[in-house]
N, C-alpha and C positions, 0 to 999 in steps of 0.2 A: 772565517775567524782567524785571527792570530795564531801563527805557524814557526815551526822554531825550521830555519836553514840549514843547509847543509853546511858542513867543515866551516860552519864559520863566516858563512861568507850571503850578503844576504839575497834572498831568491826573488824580491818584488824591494824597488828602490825609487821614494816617489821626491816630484822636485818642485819648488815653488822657484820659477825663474824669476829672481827680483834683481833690479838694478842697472835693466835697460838705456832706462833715461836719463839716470844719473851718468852714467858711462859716457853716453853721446855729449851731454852737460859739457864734462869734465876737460872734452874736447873740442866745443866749442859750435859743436853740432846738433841736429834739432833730435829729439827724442826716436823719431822714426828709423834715424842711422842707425841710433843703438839697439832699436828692435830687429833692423837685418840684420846687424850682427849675430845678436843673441839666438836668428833661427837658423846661423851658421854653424854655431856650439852646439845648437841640437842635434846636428849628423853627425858628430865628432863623438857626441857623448855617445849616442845609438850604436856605432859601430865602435866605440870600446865596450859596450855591456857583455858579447861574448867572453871577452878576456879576463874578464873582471869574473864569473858565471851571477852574470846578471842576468836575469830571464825575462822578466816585469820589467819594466821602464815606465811610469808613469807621468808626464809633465804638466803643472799646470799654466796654461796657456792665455785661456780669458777669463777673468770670473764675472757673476750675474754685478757686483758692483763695479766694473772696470768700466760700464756704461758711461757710470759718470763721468770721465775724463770728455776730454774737446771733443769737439765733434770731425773735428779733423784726423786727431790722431787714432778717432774708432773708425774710422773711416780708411787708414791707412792701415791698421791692424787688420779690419777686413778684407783690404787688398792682398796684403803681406800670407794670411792666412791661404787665399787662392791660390799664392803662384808658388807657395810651398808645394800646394800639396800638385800643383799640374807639375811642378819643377822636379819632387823627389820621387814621385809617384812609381816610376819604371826602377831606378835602385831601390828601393826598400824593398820590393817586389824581387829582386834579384839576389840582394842579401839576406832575404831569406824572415823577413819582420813583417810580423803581426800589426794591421794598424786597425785601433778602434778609438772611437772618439766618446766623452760623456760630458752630459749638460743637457742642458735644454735648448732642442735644437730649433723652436719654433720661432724664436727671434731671429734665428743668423739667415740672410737673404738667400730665395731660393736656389740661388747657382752654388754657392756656398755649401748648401746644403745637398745639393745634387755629386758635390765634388768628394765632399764626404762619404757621401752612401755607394760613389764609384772605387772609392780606395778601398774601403772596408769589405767589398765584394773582390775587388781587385786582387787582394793580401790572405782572403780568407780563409785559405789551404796553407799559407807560411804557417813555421812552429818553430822560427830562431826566437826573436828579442818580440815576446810584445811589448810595441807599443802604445799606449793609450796615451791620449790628449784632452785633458780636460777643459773645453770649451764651452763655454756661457755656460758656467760651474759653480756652483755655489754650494757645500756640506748641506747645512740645512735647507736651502732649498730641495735636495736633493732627497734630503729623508722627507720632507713635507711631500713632494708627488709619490713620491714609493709610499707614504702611508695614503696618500690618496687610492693607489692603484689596490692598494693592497684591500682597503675597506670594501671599494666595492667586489672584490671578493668574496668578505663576509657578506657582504647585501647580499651579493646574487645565492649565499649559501655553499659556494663551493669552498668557502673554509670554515670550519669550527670559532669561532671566537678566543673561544677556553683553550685552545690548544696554540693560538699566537705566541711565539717567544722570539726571541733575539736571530733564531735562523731564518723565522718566518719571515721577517721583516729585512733582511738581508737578501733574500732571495727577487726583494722587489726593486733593490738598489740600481743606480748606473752599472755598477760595477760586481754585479753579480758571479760575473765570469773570472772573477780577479781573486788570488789571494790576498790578505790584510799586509798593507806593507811592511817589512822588517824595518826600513828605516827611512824617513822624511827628512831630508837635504832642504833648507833656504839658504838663499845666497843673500850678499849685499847689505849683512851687518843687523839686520831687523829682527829681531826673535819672537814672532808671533807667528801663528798658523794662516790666517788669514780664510777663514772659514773653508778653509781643506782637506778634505778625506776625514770628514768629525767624529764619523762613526767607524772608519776603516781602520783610524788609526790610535784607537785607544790603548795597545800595547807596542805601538811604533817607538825604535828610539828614533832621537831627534841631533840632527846638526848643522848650528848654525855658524856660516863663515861670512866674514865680512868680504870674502872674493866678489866682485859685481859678476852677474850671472855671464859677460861676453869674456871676460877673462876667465872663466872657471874651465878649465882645461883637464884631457883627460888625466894627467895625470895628480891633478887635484883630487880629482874624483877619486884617484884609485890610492891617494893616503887616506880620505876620510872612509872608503870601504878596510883600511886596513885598521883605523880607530874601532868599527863596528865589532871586527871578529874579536878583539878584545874586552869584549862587554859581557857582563854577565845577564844575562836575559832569565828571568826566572819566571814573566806571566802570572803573579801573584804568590809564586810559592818561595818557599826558603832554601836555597842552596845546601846541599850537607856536602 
């Protein structure tokens, strides 16, 4: 549940990477370019979160509607997704990051998936920056299997019905091991959630820049963390 931060400063910071394609566009290049880019900004941003004491890092990466784009370009997101993670696998490991991945992993192809379940075992003793990657991700989808997983719990009787509330059902989430983020970053001018973190992030502040996600650079990041600590965060109550 929603957690108030230290000095200020917030302790889980999650991001909608938007404006890959527009980027690559703007330059005259195909949508693909701008997705290297943009998982070149993801290392930049990772290894600033120490300095910032950013501990949570959250990205979101693929959601369950990004299917619909060409088939080329899910096709080369697939790619892009492997050679990250063969690519960055040994430094994150060495800088000391946490890697877990959420979504539904039964769509993404079995290497894919092998590649994941190698990092995440990989990383599993780090306790610098987690970071989590949310792939074939979708908020409600997300609560729809945790209320599935969750039910047949009640079937089989190993929970009470009467006693389900808002922990119970959290506990069934992707992101059980995560606190609720303090603040939700979209880049590239669009002001909507895009079915992201729905239930994580019901007391998240929100900021949105018109920076396309390959130009959003650390030190972008580290004025909007200094917008944040100027916020008054009160989780329903009233300031005295």
């Amino acid at each position: 549940m929603a957690q108030e931060s230290e000095n200020n400063s917030p302790h889980h910071v999650a991001i909608i990477m938007d404006g890959n394609g527009r980027w690559a566009k703007s330059r005259g290049r195909p949508r693909l370019f701008g997705h290297h880019a943009g998982a070149k900004r993801v290392r930049e941003i990772v290894e600033a979160c120490p300095d910032y004491g950013v501990k949570y890092l959250t990205i979101f990466a693929f959601s369950t509607e990004n299917w619909k784009r060409t088939q080329s370009e899910v096709a080369g997101l697939m790619s892009l997704f492997r050679r990250y993670i063969q690519r960055e696998a040994q430094a994150l490991l060495k800088q000391g990051v946490r890697v877990r991945f959420i979504g539904d992993r039964l769509r993404l192809d079995p290497k894919l998936q092998k590649l994941i379940d190698n990092l995440e075992t990989l990383t599993a003793e780090n306790d610098g920056v987690h970071l989590t990657i949310a792939l074939n991700y979708g908020g409600r989808d997300e609560v729809a299997r945790a209320t599935k997983r969750m039910a047949r719990e009640v079937a089989a009787g190993r929970i009470d019905p009467e006693s389900v509330d808002v922990e119970t059902l959290a506990q069934f989430l992707d992101t059980r091991f995560l606190p609720d983020p303090d603040l939700v970053i979209r880049t590239s001018g669009e002001a909507r959630i895009s079915n992201f973190l729905l239930w994580q992030s019901a007391y998240s502040e929100y900021e949105f820049t018109d920076i396309l996600w390959p130009d959003f650079t650390p030190d972008v990041f580290g004025e909007i963390l200094k917008r944040f600590g100027a916020r008054d965060r009160r989780f329903g109550a009233v300031s005295l």
